[in-house]
ROROLUM-32392 format. One record per residue: x, y, z of N, C-alpha, C in turn; residue number from 1. Coordinates in nm, 4 decimals. Layout:
<pts>
<pt n_x="X" n_y="Y" n_z="Z" ca_x="X" ca_y="Y" ca_z="Z" c_x="X" c_y="Y" c_z="Z" n="NUM"/>
...
</pts>
This chain:
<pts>
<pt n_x="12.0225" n_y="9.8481" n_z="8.1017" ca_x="11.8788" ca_y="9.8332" ca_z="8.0872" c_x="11.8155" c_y="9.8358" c_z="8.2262" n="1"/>
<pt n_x="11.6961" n_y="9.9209" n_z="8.2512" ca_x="11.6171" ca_y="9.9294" ca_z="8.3390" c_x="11.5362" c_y="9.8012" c_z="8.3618" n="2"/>
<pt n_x="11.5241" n_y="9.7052" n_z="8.4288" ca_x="11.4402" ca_y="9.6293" ca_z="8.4297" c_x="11.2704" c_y="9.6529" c_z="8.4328" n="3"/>
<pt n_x="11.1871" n_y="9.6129" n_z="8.3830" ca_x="11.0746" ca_y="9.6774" ca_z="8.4775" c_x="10.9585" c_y="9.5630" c_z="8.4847" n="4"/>
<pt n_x="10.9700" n_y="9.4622" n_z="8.4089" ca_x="10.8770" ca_y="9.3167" ca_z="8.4325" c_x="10.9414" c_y="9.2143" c_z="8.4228" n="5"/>
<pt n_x="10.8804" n_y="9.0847" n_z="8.4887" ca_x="10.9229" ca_y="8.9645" ca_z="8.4352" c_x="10.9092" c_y="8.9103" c_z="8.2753" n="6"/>
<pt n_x="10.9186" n_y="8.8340" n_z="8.2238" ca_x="10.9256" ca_y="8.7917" ca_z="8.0992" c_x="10.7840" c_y="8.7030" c_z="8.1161" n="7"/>
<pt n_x="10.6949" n_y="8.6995" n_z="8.0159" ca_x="10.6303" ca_y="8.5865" ca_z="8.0224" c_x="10.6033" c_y="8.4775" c_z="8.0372" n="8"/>
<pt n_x="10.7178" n_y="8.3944" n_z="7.9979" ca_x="10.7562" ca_y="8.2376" ca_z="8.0251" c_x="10.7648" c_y="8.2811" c_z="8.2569" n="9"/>
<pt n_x="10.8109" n_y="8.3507" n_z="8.3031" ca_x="10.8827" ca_y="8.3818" ca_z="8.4012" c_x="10.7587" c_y="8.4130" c_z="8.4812" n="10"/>
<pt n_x="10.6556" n_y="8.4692" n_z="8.4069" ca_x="10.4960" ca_y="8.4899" ca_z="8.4375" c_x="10.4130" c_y="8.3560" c_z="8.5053" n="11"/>
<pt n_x="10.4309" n_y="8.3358" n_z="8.4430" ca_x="10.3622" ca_y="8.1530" ca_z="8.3669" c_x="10.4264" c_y="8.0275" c_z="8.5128" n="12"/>
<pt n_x="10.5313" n_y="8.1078" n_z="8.5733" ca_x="10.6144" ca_y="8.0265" ca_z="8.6978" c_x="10.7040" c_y="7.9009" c_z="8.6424" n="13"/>
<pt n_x="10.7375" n_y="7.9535" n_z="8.4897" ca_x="10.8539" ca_y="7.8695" ca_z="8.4526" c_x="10.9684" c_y="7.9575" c_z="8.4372" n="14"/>
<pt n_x="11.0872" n_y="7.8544" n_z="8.4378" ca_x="11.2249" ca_y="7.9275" ca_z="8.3850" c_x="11.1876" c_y="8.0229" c_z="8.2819" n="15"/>
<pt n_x="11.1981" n_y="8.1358" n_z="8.2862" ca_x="11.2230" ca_y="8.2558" ca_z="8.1680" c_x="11.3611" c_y="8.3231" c_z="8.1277" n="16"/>
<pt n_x="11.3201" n_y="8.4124" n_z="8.0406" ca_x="11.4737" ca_y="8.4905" ca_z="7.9347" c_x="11.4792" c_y="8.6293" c_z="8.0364" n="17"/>
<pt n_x="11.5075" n_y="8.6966" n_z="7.9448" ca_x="11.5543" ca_y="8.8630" ca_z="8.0354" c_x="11.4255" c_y="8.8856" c_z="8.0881" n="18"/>
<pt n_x="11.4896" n_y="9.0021" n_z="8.1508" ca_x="11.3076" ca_y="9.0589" ca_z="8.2077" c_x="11.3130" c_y="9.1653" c_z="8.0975" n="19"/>
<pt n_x="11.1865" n_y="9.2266" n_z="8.0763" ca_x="11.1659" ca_y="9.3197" ca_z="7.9956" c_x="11.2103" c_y="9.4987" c_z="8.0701" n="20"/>
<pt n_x="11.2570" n_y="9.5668" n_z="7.9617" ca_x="11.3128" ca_y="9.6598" ca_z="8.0345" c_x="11.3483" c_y="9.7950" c_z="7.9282" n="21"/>
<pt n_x="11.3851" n_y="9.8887" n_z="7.9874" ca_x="11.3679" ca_y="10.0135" ca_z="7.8937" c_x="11.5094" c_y="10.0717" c_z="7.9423" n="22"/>
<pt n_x="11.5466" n_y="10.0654" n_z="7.7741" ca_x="11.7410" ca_y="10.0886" ca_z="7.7447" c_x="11.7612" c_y="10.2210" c_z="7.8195" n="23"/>
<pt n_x="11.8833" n_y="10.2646" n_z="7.9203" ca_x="11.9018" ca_y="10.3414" ca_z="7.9633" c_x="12.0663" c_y="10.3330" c_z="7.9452" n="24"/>
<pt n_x="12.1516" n_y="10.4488" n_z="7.9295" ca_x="12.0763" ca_y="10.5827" ca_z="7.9379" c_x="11.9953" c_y="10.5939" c_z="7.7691" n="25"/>
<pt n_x="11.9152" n_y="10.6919" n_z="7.8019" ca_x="11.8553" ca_y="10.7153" ca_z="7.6386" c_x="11.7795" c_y="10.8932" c_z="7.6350" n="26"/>
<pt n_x="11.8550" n_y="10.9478" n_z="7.5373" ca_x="11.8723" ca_y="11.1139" ca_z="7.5398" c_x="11.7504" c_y="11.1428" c_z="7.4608" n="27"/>
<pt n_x="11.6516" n_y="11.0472" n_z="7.3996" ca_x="11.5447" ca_y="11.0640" ca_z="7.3460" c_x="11.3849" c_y="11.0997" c_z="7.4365" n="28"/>
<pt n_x="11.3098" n_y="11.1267" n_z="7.4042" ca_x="11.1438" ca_y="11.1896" ca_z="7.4477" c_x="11.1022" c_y="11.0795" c_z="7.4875" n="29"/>
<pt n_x="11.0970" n_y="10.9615" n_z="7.4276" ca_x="11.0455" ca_y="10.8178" ca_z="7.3999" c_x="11.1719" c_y="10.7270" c_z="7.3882" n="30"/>
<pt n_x="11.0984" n_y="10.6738" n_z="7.5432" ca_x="11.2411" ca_y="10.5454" ca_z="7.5861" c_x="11.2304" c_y="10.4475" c_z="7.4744" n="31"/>
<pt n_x="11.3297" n_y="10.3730" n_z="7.4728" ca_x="11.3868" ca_y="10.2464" ca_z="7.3776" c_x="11.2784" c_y="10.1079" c_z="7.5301" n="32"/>
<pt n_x="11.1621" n_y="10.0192" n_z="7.4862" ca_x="11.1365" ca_y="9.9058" ca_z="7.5519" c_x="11.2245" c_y="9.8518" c_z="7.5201" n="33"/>
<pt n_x="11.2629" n_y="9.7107" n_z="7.5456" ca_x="11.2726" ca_y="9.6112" ca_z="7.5354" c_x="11.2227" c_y="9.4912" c_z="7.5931" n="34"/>
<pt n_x="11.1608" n_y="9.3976" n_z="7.5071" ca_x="11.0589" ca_y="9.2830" ca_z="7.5920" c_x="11.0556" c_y="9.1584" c_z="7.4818" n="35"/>
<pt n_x="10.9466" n_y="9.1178" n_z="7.4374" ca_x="10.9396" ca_y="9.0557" ca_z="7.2789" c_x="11.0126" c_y="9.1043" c_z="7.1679" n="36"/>
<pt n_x="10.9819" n_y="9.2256" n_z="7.1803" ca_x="10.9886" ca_y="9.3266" ca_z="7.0956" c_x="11.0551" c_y="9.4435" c_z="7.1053" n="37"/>
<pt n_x="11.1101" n_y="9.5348" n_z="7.0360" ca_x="11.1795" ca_y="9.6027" ca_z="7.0885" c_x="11.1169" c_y="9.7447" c_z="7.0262" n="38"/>
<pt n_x="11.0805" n_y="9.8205" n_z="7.0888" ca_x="10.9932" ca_y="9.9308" ca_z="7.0283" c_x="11.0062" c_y="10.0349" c_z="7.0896" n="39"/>
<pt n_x="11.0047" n_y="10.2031" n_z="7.0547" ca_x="10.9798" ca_y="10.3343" ca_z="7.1130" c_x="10.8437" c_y="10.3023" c_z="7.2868" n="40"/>
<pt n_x="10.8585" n_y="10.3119" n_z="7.3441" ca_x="10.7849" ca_y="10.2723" ca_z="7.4923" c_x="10.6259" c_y="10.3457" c_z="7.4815" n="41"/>
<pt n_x="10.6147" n_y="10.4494" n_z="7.4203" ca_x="10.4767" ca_y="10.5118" ca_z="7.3653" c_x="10.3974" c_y="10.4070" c_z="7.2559" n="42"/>
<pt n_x="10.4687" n_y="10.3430" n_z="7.1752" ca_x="10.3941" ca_y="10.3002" ca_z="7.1038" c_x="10.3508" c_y="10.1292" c_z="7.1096" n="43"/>
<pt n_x="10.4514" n_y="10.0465" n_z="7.2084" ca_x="10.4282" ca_y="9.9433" ca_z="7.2940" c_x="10.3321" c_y="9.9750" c_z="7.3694" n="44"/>
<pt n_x="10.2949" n_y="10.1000" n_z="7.4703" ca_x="10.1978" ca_y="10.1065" ca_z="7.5635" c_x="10.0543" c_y="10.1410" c_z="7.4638" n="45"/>
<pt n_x="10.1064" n_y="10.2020" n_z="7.3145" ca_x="9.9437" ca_y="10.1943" ca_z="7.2460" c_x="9.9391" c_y="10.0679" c_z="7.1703" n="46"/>
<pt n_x="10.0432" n_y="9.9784" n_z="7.1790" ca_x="9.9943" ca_y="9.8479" ca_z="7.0933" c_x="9.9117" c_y="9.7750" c_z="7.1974" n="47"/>
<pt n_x="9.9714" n_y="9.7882" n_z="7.3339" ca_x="9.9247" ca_y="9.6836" ca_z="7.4552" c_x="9.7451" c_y="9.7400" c_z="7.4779" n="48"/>
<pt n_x="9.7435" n_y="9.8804" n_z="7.4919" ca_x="9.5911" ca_y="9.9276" ca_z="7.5151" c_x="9.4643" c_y="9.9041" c_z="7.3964" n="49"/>
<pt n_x="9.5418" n_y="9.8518" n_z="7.2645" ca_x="9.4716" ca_y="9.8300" ca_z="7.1562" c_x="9.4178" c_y="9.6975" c_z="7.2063" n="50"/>
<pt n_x="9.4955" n_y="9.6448" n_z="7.2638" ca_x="9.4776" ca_y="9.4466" ca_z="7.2619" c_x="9.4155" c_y="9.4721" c_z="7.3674" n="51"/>
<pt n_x="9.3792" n_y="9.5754" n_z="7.5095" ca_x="9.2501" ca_y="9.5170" ca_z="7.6072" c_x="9.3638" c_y="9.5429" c_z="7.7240" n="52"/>
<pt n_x="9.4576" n_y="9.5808" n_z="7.6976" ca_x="9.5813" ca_y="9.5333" ca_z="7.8227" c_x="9.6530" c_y="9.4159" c_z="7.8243" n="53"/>
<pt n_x="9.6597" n_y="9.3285" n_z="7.7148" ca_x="9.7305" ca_y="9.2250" ca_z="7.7117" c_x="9.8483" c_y="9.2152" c_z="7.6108" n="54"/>
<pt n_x="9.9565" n_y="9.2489" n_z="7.6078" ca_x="10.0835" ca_y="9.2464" ca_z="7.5084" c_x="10.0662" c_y="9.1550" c_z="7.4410" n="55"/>
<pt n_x="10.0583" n_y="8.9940" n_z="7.4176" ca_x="10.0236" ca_y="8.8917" ca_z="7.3598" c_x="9.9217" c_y="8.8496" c_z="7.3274" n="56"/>
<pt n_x="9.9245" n_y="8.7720" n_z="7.1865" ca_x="9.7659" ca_y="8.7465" ca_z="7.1730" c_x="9.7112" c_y="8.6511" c_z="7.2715" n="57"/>
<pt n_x="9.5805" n_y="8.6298" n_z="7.2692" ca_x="9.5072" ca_y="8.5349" ca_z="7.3528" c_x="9.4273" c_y="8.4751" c_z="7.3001" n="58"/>
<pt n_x="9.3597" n_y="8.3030" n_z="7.3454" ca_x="9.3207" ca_y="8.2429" ca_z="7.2456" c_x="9.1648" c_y="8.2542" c_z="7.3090" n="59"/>
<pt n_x="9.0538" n_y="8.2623" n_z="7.2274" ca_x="8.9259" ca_y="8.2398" ca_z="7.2380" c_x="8.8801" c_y="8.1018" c_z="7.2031" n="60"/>
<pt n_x="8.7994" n_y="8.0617" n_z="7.2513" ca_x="8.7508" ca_y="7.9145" ca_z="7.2808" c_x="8.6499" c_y="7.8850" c_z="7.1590" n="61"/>
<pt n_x="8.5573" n_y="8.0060" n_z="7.1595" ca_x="8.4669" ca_y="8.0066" ca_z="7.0564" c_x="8.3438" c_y="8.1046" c_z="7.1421" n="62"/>
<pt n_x="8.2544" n_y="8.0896" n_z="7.0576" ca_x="8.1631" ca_y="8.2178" ca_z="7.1208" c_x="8.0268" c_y="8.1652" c_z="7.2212" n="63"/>
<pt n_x="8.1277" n_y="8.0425" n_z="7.2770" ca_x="7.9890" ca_y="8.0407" ca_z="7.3796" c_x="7.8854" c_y="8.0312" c_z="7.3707" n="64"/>
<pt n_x="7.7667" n_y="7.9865" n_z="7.4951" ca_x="7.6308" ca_y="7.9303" ca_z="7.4750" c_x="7.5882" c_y="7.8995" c_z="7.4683" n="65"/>
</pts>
């Protein structure tokens, strides 16, 4: 496995799990991620751009004012 981020907990400046990383070797178009989740790497990068740029949800406070 290619490494290519820290883990979230590891984010956060606590002890964390693996780093997140994309399975190598891999003879496919669309790398294998691995992170939370384990998904085709095209469709992790359109789940993450759906959410704003954030892989995880995030909590809102309320709507302010």
């Amino acid at each position: 496995m290619l490494s290519v981020a820290p883990d979230h907990f590891h984010k956060d400046n606590v002890s964390g799990g693996a780093p997140y990383g994309i399975v190598l070797p891999d003879a496919c178009a669309d790398a294998h991620f691995v992170g939370e989740v384990g998904m085709p790497l095209v469709s992790y990068l359109n789940w993450v751009f759906r959410h704003g740029g954030f892989p995880r949800p995030t909590v809102t406070t309320g709507s302010g004012g």
